[in-house]
C-alpha atoms as a printed R data frame, in Angstrom:
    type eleno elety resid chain resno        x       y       z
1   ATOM     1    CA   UNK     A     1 -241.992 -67.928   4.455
2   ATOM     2    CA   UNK     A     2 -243.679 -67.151   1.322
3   ATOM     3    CA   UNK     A     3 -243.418 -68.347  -2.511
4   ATOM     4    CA   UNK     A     4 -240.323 -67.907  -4.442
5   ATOM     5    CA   UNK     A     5 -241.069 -64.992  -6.914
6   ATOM     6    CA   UNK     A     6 -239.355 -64.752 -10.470
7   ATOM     7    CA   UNK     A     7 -239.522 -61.106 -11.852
8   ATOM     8    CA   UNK     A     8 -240.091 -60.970 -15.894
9   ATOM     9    CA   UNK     A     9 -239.309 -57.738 -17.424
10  ATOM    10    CA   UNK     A    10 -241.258 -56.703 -20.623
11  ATOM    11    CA   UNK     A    11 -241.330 -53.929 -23.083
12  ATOM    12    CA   UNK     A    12 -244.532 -53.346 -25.267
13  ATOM    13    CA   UNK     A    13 -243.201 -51.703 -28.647
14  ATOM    14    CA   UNK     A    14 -245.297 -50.431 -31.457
15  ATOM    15    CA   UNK     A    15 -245.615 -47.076 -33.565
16  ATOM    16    CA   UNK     A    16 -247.737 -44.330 -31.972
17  ATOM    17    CA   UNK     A    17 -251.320 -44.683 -31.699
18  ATOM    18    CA   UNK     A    18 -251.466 -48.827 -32.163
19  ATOM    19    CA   UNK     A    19 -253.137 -48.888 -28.861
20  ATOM    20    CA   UNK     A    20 -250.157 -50.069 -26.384
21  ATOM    21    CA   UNK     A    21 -251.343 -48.173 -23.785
22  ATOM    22    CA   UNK     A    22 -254.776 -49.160 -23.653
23  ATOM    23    CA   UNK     A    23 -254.069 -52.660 -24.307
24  ATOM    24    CA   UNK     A    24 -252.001 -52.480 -20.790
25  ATOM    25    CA   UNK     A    25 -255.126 -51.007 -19.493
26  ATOM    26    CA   UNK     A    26 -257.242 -53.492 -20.498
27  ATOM    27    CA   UNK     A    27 -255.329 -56.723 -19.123
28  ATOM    28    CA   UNK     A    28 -254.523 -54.779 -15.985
29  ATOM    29    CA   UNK     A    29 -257.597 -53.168 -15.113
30  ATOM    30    CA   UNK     A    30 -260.109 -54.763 -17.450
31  ATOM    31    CA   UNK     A    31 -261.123 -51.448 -19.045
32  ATOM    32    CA   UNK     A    32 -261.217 -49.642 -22.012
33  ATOM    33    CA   UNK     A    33 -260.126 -46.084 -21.863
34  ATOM    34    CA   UNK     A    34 -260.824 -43.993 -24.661
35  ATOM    35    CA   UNK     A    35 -258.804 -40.859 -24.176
36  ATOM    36    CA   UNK     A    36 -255.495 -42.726 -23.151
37  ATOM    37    CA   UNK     A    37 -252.665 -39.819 -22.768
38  ATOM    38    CA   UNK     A    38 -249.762 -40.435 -25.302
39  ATOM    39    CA   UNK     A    39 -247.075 -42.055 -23.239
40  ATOM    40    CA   UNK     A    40 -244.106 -39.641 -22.772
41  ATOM    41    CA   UNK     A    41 -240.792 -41.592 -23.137
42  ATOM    42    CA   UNK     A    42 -242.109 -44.999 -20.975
43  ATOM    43    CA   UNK     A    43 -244.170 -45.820 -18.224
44  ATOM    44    CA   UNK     A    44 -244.595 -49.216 -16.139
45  ATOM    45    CA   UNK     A    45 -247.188 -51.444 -14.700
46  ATOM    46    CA   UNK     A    46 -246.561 -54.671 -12.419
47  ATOM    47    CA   UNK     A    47 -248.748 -57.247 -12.254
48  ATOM    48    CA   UNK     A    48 -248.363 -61.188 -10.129
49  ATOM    49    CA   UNK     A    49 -249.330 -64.200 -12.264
50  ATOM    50    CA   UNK     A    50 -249.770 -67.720 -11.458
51  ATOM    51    CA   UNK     A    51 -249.141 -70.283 -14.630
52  ATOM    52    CA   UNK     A    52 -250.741 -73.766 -14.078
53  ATOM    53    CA   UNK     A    53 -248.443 -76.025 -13.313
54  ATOM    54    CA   UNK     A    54 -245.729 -73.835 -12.252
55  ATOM    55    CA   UNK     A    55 -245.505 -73.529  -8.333
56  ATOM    56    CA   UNK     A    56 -244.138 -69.922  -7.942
57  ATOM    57    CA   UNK     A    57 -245.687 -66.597  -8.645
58  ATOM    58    CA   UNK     A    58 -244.689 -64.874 -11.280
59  ATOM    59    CA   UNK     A    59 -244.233 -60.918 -11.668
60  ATOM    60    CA   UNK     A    60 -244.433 -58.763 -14.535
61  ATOM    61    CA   UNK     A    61 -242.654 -55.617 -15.254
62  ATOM    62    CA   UNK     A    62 -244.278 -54.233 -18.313
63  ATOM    63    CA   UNK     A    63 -242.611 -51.216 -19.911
64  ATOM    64    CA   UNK     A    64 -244.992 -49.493 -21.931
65  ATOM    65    CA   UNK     A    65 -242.361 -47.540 -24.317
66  ATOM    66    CA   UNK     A    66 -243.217 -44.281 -26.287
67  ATOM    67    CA   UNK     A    67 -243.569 -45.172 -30.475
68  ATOM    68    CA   UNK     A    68 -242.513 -42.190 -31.647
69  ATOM    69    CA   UNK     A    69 -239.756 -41.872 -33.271
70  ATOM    70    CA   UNK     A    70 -238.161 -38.894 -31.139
71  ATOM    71    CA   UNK     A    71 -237.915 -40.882 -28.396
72  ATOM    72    CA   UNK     A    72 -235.635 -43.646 -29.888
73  ATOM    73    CA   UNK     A    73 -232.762 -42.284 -28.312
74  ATOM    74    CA   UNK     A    74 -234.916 -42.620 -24.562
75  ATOM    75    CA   UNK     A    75 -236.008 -46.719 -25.367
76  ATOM    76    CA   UNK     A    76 -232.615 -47.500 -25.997
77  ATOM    77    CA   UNK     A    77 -231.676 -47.822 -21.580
78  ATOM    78    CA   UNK     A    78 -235.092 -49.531 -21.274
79  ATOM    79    CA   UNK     A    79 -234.499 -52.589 -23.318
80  ATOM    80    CA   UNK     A    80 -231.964 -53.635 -21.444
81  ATOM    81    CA   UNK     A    81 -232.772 -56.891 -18.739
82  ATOM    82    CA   UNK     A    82 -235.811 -57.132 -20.638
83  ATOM    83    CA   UNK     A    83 -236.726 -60.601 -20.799
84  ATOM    84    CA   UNK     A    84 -239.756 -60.480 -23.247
85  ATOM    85    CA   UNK     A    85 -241.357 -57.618 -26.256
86  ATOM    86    CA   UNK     A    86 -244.591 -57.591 -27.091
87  ATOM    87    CA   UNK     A    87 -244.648 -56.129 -30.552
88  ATOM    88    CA   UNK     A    88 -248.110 -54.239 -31.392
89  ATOM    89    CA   UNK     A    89 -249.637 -53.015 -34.859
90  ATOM    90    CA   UNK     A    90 -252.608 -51.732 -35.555
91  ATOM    91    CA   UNK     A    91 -254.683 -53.988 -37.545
92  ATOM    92    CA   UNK     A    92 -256.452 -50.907 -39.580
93  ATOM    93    CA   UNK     A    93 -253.132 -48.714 -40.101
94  ATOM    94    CA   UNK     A    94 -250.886 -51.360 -43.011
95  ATOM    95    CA   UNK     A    95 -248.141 -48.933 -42.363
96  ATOM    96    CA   UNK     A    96 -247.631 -49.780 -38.431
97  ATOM    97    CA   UNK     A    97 -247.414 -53.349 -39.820
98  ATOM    98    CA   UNK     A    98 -244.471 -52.592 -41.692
99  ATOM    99    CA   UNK     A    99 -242.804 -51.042 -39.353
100 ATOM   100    CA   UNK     A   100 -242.699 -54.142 -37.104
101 ATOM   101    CA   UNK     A   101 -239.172 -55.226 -38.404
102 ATOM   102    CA   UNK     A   102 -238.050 -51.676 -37.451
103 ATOM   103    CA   UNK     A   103 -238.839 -52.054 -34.339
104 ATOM   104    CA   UNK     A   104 -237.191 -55.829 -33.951
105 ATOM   105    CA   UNK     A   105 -234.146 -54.111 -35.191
106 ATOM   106    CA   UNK     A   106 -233.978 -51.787 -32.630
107 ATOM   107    CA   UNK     A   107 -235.200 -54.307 -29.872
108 ATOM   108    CA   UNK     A   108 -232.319 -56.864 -30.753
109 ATOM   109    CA   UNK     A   109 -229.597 -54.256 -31.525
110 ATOM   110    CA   UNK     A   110 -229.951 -53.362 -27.641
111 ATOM   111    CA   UNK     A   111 -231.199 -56.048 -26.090
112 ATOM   112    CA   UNK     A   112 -230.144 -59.122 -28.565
113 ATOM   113    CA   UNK     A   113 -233.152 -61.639 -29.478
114 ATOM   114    CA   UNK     A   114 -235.882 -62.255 -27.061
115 ATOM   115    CA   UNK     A   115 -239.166 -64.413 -26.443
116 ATOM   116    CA   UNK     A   116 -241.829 -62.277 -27.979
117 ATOM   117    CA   UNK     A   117 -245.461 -62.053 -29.038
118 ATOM   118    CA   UNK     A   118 -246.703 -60.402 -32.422
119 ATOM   119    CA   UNK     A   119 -250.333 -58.682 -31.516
120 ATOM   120    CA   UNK     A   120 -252.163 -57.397 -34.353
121 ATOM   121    CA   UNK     A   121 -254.606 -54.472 -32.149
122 ATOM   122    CA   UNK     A   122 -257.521 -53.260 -33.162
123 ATOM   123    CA   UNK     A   123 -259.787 -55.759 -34.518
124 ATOM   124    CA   UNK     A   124 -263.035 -53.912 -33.514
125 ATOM   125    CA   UNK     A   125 -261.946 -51.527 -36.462
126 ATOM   126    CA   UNK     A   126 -261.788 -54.044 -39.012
127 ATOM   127    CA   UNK     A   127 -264.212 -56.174 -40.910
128 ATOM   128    CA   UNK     A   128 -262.829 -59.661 -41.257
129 ATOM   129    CA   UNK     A   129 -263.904 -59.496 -45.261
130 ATOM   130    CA   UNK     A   130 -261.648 -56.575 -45.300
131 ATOM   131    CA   UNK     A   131 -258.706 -56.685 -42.537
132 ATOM   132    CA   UNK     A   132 -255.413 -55.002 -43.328
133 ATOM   133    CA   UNK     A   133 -253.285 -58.471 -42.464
134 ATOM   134    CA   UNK     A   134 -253.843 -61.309 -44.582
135 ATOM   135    CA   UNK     A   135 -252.585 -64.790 -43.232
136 ATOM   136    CA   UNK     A   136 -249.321 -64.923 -45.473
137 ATOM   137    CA   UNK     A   137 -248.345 -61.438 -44.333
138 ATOM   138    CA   UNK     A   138 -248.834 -62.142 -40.353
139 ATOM   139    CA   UNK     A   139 -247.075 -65.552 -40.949
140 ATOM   140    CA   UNK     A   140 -243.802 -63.678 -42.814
141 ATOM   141    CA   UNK     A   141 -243.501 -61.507 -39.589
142 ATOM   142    CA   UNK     A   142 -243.925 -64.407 -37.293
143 ATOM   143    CA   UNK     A   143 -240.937 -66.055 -39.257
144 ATOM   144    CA   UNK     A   144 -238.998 -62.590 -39.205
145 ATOM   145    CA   UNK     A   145 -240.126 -62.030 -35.502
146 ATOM   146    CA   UNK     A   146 -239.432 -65.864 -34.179
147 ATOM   147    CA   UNK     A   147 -242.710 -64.753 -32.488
148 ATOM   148    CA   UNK     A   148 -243.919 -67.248 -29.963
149 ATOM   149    CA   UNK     A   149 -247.733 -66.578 -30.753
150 ATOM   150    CA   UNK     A   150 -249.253 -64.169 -33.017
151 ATOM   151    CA   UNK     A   151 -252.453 -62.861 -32.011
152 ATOM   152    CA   UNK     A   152 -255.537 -60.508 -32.804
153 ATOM   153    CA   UNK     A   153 -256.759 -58.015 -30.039
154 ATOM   154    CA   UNK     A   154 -259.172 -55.734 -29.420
155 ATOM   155    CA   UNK     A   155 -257.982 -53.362 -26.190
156 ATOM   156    CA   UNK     A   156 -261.197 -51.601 -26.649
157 ATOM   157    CA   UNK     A   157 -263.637 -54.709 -25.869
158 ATOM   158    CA   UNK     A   158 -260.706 -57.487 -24.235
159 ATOM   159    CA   UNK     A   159 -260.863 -60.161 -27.114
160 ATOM   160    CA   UNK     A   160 -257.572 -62.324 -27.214
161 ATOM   161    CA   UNK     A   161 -255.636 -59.718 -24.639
162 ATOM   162    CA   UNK     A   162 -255.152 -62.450 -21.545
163 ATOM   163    CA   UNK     A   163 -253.569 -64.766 -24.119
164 ATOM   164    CA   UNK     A   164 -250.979 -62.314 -25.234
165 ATOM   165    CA   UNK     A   165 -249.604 -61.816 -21.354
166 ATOM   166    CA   UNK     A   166 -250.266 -66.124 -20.526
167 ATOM   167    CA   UNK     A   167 -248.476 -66.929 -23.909
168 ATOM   168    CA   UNK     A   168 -245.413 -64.683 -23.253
169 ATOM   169    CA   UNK     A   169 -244.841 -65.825 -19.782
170 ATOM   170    CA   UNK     A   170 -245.082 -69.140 -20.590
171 ATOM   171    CA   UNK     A   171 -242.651 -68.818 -22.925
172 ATOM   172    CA   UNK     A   172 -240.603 -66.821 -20.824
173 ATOM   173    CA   UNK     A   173 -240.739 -68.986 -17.907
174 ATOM   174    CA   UNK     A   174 -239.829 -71.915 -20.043
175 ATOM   175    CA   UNK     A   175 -236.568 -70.244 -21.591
176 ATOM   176    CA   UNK     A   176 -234.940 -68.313 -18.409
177 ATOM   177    CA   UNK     A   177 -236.104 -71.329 -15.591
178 ATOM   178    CA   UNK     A   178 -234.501 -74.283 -17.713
């Protein structure tokens, strides 16, 4: 008889273009792909995890969900049984940033609030003299968000992308296996 599995549905929100896609990409495959095909409506990827310390494999439905905005009416069905959002902007694009609370909106108006994880994307585009996200900002939407972990990323070259999936699971397995 094998290990008890708990199943961990998660939608990956963001405007179009913030790099979803290829951030899935990355922590699935471990590769960049530069020419990622806009998602149409949503797509999904599953992956097994082990946490330390936590004696059951863990498996992750990720819902990669279409940002723009004529497929709103589509994301609506696939928040629901979601159990976790990772909420992406694009660290070189200030107005993706602000549209973060947008998406929350939408997130909890279907699916009520959620563990989640704030990723700023992009960081291979920015020069840390001159990045789009000063502290103050990123800590307002954390408040706003009642993000678990905010976090940099760069899909392109891997930096910080692990930690986004190990922090949200965490968190997840901590709030649904109480």
């Amino acid at each position: 008889m094998g290990a008890k599995t708990n199943l961990f549905k998660i939608c990956i929100v963001g405007d179009h273009g913030v790099g979803k896609s290829t951030l899935l990409h990355q922590y699935l495959e471990r590769r960049f792909i530069s020419n990622v095909q806009s998602t149409i409506g949503s797509n999904f990827f599953v992956k097994r995890v082990k946490l330390p310390n936590v004696k059951n494999y863990i498996t992750l439905q990720i819902w990669d969900l279409a940002g723009q905005d004529h497929f709103r009416w589509v994301r609506q069905a696939f928040y629901k049984g979601a159990k976790g959002i990772v909420y992406v902007f694009d660290l070189s694009r200030k107005d993706t940033r602000e549209h973060i609370e947008v998406w929350k909106e939408e997130v909890e108006r279907a699916a009520g609030f959620l563990p989640n994880v704030l990723v700023g994307n992009k960081l291979d585009l920015v020069n840390s003299s001159v990045k789009n996200t000063p502290d103050e900002i990123a800590n307002d939407l954390i408040r706003a968000l009642k993000s678990c972990l905010y976090t940099e990323t760069s899909a392109k070259i891997g930096t910080g992308v692990d930690n986004v999936f190990f922090k949200l699971t965490t968190e997840m397995n901590r709030s649904f296996n109480r």
